[in-house]
DORO-514395 format. One record per residue (C-alpha): residue in three letters; x, y, z; residue number from 1. Coordinates in Angstrom, 1 decimal. Layout:
BEGIN
Ala, X, Y, Z, NUM
...
END
This chain:
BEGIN
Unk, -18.7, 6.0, -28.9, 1
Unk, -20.2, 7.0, -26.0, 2
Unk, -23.5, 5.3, -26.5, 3
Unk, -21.5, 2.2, -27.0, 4
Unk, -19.8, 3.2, -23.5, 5
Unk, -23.0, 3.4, -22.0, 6
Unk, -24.4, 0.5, -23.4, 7
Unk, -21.5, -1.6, -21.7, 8
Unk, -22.1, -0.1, -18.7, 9
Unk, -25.8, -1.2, -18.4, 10
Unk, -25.1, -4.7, -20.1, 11
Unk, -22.3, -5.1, -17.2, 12
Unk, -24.0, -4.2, -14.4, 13
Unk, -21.9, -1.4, -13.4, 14
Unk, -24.1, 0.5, -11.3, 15
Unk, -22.9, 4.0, -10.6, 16
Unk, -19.5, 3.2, -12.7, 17
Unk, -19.7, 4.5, -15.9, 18
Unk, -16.5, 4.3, -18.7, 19
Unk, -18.2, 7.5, -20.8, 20
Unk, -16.2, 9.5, -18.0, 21
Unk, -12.9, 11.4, -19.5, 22
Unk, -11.4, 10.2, -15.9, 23
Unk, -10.8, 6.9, -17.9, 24
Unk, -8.7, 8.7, -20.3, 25
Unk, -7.0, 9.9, -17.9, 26
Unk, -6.3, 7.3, -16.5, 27
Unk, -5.3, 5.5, -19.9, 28
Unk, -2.6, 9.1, -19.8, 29
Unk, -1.2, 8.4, -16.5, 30
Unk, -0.5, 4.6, -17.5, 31
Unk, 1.5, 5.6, -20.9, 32
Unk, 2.9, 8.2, -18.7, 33
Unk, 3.9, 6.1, -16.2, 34
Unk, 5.2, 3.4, -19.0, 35
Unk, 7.7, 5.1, -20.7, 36
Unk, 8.7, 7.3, -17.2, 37
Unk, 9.5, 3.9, -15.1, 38
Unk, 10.2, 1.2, -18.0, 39
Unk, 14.2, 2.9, -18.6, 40
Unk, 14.7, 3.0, -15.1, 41
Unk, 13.3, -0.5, -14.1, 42
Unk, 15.0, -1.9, -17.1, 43
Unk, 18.4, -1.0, -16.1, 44
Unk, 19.7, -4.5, -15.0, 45
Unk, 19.7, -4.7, -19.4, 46
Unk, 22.5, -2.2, -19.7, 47
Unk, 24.6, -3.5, -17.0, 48
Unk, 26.2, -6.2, -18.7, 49
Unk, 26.4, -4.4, -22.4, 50
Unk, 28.4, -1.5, -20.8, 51
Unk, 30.8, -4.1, -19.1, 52
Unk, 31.6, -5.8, -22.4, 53
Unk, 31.3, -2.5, -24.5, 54
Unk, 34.2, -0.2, -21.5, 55
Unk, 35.2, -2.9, -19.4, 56
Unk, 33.7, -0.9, -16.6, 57
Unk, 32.9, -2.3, -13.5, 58
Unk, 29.4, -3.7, -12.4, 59
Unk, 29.7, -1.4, -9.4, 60
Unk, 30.7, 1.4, -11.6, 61
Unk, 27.5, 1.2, -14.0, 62
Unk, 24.9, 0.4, -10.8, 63
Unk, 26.2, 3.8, -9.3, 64
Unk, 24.5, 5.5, -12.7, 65
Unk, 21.4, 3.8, -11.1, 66
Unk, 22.0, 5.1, -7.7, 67
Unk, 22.5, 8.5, -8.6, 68
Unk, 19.5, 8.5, -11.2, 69
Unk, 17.9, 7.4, -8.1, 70
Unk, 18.9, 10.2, -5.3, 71
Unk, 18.5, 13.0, -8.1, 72
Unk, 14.9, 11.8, -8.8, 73
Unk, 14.2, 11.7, -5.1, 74
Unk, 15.6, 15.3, -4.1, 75
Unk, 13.6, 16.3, -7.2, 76
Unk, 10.5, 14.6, -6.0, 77
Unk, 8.6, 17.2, -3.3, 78
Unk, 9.5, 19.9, -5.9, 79
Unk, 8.2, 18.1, -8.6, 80
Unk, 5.1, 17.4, -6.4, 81
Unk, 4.9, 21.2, -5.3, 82
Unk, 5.4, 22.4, -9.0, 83
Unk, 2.3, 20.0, -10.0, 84
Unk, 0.4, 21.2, -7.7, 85
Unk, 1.2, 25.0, -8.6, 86
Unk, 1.2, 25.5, -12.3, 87
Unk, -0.4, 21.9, -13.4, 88
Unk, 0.7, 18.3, -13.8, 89
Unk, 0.8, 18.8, -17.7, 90
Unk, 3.0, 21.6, -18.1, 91
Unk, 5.4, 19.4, -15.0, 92
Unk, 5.3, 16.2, -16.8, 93
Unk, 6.0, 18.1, -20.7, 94
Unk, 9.5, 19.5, -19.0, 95
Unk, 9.8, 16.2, -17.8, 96
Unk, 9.6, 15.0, -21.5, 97
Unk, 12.1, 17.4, -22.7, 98
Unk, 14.8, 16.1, -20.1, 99
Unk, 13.9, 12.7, -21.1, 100
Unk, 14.6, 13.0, -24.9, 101
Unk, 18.0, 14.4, -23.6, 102
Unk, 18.5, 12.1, -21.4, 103
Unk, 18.1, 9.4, -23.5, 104
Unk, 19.8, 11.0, -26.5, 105
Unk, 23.1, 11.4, -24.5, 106
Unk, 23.1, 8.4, -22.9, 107
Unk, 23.5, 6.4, -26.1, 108
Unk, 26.2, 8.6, -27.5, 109
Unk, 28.0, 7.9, -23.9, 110
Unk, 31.7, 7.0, -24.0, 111
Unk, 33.4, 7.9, -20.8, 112
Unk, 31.8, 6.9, -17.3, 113
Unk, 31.3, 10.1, -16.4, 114
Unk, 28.7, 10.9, -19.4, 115
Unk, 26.6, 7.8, -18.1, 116
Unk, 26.5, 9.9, -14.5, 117
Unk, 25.2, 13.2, -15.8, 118
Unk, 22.8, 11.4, -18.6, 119
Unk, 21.5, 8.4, -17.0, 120
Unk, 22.1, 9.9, -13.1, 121
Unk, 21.1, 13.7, -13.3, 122
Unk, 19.5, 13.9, -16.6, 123
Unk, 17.2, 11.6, -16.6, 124
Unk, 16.5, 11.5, -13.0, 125
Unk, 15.0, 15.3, -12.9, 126
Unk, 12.9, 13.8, -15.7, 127
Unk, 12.0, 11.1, -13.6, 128
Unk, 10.9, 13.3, -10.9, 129
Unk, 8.7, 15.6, -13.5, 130
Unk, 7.0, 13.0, -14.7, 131
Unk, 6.4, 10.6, -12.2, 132
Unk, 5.2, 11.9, -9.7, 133
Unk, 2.3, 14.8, -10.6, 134
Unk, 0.8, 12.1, -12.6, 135
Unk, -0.7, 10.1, -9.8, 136
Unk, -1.8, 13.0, -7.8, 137
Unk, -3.5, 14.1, -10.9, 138
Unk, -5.6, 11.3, -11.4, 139
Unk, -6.6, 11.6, -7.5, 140
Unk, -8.2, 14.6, -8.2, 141
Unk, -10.0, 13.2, -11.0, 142
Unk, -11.7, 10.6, -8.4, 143
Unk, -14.0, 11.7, -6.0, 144
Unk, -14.8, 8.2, -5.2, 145
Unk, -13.3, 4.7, -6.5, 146
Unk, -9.8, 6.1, -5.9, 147
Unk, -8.4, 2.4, -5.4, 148
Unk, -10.2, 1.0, -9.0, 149
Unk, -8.9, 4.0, -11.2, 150
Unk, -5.2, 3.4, -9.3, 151
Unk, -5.3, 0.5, -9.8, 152
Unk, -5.7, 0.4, -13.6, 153
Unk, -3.2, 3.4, -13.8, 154
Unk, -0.8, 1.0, -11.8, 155
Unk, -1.0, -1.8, -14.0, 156
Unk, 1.7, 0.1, -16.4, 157
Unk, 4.5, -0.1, -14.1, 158
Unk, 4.6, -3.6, -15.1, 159
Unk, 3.5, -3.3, -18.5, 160
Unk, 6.3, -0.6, -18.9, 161
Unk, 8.6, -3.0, -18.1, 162
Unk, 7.5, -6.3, -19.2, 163
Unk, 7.6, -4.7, -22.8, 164
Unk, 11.0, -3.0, -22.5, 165
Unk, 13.0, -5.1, -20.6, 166
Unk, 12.0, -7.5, -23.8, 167
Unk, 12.6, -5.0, -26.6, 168
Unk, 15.7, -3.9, -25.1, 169
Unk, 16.9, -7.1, -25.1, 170
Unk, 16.4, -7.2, -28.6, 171
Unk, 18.0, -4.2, -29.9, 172
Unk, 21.1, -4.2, -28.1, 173
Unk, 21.3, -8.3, -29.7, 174
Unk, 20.5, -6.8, -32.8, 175
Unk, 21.5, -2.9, -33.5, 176
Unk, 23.4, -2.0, -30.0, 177
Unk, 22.9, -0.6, -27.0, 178
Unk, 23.3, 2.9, -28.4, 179
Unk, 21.3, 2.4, -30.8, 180
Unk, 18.3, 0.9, -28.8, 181
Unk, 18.2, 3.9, -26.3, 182
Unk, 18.0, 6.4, -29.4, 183
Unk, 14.9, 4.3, -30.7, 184
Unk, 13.0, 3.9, -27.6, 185
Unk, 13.8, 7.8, -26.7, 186
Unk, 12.5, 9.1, -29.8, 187
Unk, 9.3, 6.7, -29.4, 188
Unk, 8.9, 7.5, -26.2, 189
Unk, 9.2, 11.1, -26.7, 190
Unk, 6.9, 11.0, -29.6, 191
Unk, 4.3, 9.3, -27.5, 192
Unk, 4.3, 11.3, -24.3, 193
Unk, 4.2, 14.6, -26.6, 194
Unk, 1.3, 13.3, -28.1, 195
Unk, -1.2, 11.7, -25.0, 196
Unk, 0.2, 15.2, -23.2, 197
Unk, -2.1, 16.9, -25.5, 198
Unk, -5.6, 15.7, -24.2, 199
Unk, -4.2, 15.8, -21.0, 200
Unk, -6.5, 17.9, -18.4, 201
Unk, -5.1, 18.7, -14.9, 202
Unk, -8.4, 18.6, -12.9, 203
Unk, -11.9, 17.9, -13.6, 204
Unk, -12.8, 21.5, -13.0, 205
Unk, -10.6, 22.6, -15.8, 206
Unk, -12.2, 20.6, -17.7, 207
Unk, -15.6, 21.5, -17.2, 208
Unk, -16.5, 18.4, -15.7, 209
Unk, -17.3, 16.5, -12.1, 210
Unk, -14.8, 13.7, -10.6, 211
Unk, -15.9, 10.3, -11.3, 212
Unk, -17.7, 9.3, -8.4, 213
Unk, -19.2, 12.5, -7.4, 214
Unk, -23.1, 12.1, -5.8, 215
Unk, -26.0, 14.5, -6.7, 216
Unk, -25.1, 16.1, -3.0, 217
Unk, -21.8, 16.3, -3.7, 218
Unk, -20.4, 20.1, -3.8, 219
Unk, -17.2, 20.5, -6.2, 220
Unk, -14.2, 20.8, -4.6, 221
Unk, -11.9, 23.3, -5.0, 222
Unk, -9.0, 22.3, -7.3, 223
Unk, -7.3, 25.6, -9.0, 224
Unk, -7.5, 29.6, -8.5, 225
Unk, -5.6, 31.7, -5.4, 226
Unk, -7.8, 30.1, -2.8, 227
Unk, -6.7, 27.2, -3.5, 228
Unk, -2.8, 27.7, -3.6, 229
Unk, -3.6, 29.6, -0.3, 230
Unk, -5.9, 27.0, 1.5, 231
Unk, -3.4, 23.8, 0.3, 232
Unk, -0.3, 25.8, 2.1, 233
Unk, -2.5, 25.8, 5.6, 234
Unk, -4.0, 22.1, 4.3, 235
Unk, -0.6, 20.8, 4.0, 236
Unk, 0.7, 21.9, 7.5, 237
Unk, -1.5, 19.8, 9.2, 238
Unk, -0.3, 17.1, 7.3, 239
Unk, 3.3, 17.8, 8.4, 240
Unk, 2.3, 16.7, 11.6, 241
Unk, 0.9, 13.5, 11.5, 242
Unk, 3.3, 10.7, 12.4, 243
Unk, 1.8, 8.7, 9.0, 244
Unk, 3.1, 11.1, 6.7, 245
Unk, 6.9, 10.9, 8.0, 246
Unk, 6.2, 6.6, 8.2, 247
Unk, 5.5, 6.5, 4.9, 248
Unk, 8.0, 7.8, 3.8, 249
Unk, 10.2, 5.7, 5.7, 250
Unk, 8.2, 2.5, 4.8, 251
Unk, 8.7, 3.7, 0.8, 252
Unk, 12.3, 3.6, 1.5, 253
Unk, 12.6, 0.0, 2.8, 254
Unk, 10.3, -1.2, 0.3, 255
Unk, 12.2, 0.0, -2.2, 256
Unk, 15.4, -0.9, -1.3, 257
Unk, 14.3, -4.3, -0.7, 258
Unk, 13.1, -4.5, -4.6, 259
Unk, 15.5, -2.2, -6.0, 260
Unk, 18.1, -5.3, -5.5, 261
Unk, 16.2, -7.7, -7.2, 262
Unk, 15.2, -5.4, -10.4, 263
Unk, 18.8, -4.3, -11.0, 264
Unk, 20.3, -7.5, -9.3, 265
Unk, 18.3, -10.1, -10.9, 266
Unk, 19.8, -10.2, -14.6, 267
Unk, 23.5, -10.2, -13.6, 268
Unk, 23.0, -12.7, -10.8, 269
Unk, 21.4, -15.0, -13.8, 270
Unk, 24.3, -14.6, -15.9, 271
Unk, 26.6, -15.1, -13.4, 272
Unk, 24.4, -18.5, -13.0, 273
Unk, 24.9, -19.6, -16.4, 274
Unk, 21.8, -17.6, -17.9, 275
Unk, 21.7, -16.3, -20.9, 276
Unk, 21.5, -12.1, -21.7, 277
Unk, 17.9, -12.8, -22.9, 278
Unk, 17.3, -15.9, -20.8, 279
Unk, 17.8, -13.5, -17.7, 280
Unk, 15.9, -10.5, -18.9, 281
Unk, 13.0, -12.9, -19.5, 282
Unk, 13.4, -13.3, -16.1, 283
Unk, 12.8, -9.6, -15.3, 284
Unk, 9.6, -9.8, -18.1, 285
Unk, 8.0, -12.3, -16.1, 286
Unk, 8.3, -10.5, -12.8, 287
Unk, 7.3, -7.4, -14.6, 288
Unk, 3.7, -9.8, -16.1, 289
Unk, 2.9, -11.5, -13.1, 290
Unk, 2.9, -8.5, -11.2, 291
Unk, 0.7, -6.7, -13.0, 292
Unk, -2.2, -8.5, -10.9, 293
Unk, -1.2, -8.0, -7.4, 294
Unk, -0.7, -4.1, -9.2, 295
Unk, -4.4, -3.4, -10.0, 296
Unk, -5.7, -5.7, -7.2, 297
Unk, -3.9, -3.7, -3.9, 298
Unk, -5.5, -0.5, -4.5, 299
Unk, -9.2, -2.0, -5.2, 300
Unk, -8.5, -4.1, -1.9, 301
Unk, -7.1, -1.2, 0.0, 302
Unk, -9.9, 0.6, -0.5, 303
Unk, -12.9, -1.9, 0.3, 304
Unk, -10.7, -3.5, 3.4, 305
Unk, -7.6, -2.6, 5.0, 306
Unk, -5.2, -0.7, 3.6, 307
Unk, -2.8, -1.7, 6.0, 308
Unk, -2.8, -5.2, 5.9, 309
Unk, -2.8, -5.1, 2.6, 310
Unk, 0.5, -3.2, 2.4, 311
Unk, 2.0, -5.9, 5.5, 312
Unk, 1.1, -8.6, 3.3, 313
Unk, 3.1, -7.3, 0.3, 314
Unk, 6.1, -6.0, 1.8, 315
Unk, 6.4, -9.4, 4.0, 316
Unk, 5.9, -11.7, 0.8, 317
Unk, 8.3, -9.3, -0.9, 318
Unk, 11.2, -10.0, 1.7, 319
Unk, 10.3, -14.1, 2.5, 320
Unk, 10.0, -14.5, -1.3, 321
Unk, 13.5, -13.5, -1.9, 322
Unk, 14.7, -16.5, -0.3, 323
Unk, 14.1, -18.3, -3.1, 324
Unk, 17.4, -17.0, -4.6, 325
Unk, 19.5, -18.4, -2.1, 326
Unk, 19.6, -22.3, -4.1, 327
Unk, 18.1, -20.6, -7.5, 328
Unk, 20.7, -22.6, -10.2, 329
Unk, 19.0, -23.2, -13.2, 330
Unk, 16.2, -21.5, -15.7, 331
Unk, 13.5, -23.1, -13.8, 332
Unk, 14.4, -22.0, -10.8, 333
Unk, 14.8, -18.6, -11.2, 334
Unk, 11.4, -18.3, -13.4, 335
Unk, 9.6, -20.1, -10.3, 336
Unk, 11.4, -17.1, -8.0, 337
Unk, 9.9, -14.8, -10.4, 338
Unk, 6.4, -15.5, -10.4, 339
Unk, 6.2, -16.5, -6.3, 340
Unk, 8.0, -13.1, -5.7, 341
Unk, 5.8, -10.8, -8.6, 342
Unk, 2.9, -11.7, -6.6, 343
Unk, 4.0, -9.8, -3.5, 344
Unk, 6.1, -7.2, -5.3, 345
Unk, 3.3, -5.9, -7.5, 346
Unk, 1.2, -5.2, -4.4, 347
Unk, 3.9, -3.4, -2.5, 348
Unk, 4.1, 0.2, -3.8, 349
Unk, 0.4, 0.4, -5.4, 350
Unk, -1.8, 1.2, -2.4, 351
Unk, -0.1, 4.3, -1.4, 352
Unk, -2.5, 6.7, -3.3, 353
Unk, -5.2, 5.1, -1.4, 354
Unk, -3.7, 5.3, 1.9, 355
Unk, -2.8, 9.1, 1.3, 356
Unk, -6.5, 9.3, 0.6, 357
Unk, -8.0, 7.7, 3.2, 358
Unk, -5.4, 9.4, 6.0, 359
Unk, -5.9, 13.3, 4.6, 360
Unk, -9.4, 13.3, 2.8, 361
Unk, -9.5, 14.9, -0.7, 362
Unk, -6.4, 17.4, -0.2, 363
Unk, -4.1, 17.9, -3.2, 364
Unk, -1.7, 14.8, -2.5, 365
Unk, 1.3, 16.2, -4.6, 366
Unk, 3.4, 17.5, -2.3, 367
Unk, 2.8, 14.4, 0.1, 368
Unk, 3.0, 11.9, -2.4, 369
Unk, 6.6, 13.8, -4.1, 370
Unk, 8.1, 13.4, 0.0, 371
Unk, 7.2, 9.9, 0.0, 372
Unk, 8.6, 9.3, -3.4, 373
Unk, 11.9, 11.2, -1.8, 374
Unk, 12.3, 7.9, 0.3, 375
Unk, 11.4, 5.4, -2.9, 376
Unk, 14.3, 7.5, -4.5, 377
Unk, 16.7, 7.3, -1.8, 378
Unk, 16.1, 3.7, -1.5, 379
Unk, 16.0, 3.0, -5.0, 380
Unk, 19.5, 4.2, -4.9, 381
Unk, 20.4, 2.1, -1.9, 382
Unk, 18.9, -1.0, -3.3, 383
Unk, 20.6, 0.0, -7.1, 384
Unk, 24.2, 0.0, -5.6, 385
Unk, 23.9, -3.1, -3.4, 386
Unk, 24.5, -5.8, -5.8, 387
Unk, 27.4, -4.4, -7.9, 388
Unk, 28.8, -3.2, -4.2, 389
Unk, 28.3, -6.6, -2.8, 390
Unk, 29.3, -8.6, -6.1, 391
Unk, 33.2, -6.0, -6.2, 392
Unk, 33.8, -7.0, -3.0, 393
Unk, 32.5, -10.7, -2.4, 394
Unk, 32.4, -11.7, -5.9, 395
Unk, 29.0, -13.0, -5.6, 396
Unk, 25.7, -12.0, -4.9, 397
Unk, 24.5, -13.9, -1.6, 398
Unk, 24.5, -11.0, 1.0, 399
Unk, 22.6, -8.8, -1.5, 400
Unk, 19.7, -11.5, -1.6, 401
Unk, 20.0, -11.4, 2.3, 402
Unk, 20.0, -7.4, 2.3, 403
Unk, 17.0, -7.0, 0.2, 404
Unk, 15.0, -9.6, 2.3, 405
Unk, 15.8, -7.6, 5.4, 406
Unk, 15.0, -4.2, 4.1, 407
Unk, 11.6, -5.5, 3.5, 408
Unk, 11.1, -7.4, 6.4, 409
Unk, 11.8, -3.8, 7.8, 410
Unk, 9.6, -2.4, 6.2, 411
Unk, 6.5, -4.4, 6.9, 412
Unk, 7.5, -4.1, 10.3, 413
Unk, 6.9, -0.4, 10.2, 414
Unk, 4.0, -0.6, 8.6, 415
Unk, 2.5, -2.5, 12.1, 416
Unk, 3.3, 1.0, 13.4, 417
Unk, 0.9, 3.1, 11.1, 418
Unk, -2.5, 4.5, 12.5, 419
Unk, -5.8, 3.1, 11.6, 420
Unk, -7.4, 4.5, 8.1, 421
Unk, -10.5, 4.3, 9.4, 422
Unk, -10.6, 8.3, 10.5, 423
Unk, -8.9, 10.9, 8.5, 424
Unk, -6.1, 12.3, 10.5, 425
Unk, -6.9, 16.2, 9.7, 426
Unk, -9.8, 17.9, 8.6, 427
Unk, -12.0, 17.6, 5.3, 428
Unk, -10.6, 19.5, 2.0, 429
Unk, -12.9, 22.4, 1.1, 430
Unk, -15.4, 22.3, -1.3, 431
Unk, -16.7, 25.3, -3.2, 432
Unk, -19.7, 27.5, -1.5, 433
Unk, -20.7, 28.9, -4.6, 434
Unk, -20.7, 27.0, -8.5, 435
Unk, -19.7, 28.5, -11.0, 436
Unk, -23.2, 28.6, -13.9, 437
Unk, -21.1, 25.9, -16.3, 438
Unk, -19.9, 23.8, -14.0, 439
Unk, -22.9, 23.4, -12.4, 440
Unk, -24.7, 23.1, -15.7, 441
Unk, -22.5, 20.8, -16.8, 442
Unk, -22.7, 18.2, -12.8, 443
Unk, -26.0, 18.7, -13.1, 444
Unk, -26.5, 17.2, -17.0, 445
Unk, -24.0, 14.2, -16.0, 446
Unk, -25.5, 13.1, -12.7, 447
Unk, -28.9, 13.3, -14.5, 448
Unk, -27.4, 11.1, -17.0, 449
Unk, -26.0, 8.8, -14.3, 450
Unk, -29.0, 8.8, -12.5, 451
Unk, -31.1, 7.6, -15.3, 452
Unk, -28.3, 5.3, -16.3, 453
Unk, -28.7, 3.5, -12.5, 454
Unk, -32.6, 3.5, -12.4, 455
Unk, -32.6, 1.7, -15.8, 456
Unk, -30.3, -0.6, -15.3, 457
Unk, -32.2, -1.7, -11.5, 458
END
């Protein structure tokens, strides 16, 4: 397998990238992780309209699961970031499983409102928290270099997730019920995460092995042991200061507000146009596939240009886009909305890895990326209570459409405020003065390997 790997490499022209890395599986972990963590919660707009029919509840009711899913995962978020950081992103994101099989076993046996809040809402949002977010920081540590290409491809799944559960649930609840659907796709996804979790590694130095992208002059850095829980306290002080670290977190919120509308507003509005259950959630499918993309291309680009404009771009198309909803009245027109506004969506919330990187060098990003996934939560809950709020009280959905445009308008605005990425904003993360014998054995044999692999292939 890995001469075939290699092979590839040299009859692609690769040059120092190399798929015979184990940061590509990884990378393949984080994107299953990532598909089965996001696809119940961005898949939500299917349940709405079941639960109405099946209680009678309102659609305000039912988006206030969302919300608080939403707030738990984000006061859940720095710990979870912390916790990855401390005792490993595997042993996080395996908790995280566990709440996510209850989760999802009790919120198909759910038969008063209040059993959707503490499955759905607290449940499942800790799980949420646990299993989103260690897994990027995770695979940032497995890049030394080519940050953007690896997010990128680990990215791609948050459209994937979707795009293939939005569908199947869809499906199921036409065919065996929505109680029924969220015990198959709980045990599945259980099944699946337990599995991948297995040949899960938390940092290249656990594994015996160098981050992809490492040079022959490259010292190791340090990634586990007490120096570094002591060093990433001091490390993560500095960060506290910067004004970019509080702006992104802001900038998360209002872009996810501003999306949050559309993914949990977008399959009631179409009914409520004449669309049909599965007519609408192909709707949500085909944001979910188009976006995939703008989702690997905004890291890659954020890396090799600017980051920033890349991210002003997105969040701009994101709010303009939404527009489109305004005089959206038929099948056509809502499928048109959702591939003009997929392209700007996908790119909005990718090329925050990359930014993290590029502002504080190669320190452990957990705690920093769980605060800034604080504001996607709160604003996830914000944007997942707007329409059924709006919709209660005007009995349509025309100022929600308005609301999500402005909170992304917003949020482009702020990110005009950010400072360049051109120079990291604190000091460089330490690397390790002296080698261990088998790791150094071990950089030593693989940069040979890649060295040879490069002067071949010139």
């Amino acid at each position: 397998m890995r001469n075939a790997a290699l092979w590839l490499d040299k009859r692609f022209g690769l040059e120092e990238h190399t798929i015979a890395h184990y940061a590509w599986v990884i990378v393949a972990i984080a994107g299953v992780v990532q598909m089965v963590g996001a696809a119940i919660r961005m898949a939500f707009g299917v349940l709405v309209y079941p639960l109405v029919e099946a209680f009678g509840w309102s659609p305000g009711s039912i988006g206030f699961a969302y919300a608080l899913m939403s707030i738990v995962t984000a006061l859940s978020s720095p710990m979870a970031g912390y916790l990855g950081n401390r005792f490993g992103a595997r042993r996080t994101m395996i908790t995280g499983t566990g709440l996510f099989f209850i989760g999802m076993m009790w919120t198909s046996q759910t038969k008063e409102i209040w059993e959707l809040y503490v499955a759905y809402g607290i449940i499942f949002g800790v799980s949420q928290a646990l299993l989103l977010v260690p897994v990027v920081p995770a695979v940032a540590s497995w890049f030394r270099r080519h940050l953007g290409l690896g997010t990128g491809i680990m990215m791609v799944s948050w459209s994937l997730g979707p795009a293939l559960v939005v569908q199947a649930l869809a499906v199921l609840f036409a065919t065996v019920g929505w109680s029924q659907a969220f015990v198959i796709v709980g045990v599945v996804g259980t099944g699946t995460l337990m599995i991948i979790l297995l040949f899960f590694r938390n940092t290249p130095e656990e594994a015996g092995k160098i981050a992809y992208g490492t040079h022959r002059t490259d010292n190791p850095l340090i990634t586990s042991g007490k120096v570094f829980i002591s060093t990433q306290k001091e490390f993560q002080s500095y960060v506290y200061k910067t004004n970019a670290f509080w702006n992104l977190i802001n900038i998360h919120f209002l872009g996810c507000v501003g999306h949050a509308v559309i993914l949990v507003g977008i399959i009631p509005l179409g009914i409520s146009k004449g669309l049909g259950p599965l007519t609408a959630a192909g709707v949500l499918t085909t944001i979910s596939v188009v976006s995939v993309a703008t989702r690997f291309a905004a890291p890659v680009l954020s890396e090799r240009i600017s980051a920033k404009s890349v991210m002003f771009f997105s969040f701009f198309g994101q709010g303009v886009g939404v527009f489109l909803l305004l005089t959206a009245n038929s099948t056509l027109d809502f499928y048109i909305f959702a591939v003009v506004w997929a392209i700007p969506y996908g790119g909005e919330g990718t090329a925050f890895p990359v930014m993290i990187r590029k502002y504080f060098g190669h320190t452990p990003m957990g705690t920093t990326y769980g605060w800034q996934l604080l504001g996607a939560g709160l604003g996830m809950a914000l944007g997942g209570l707007i329409p059924g709020m709006v919709f209660d009280i005007t009995g349509g959905y025309t100022w929600a459409i308005v609301l999500s445009a402005a909170f992304s308008i917003a949020g482009a605005g702020a990110i005009v405020l950010l400072e360049n990425t051109r120079q990291q904003l604190i000091p460089n993360w330490p690397e390790m003065e002296q080698k261990s014998t088998e790791l150094l054995e071990t950089a030593t044999v693989d940069l040979k390997r890649a060295e040879s692999h490069n002067t071949s292939g010139d």
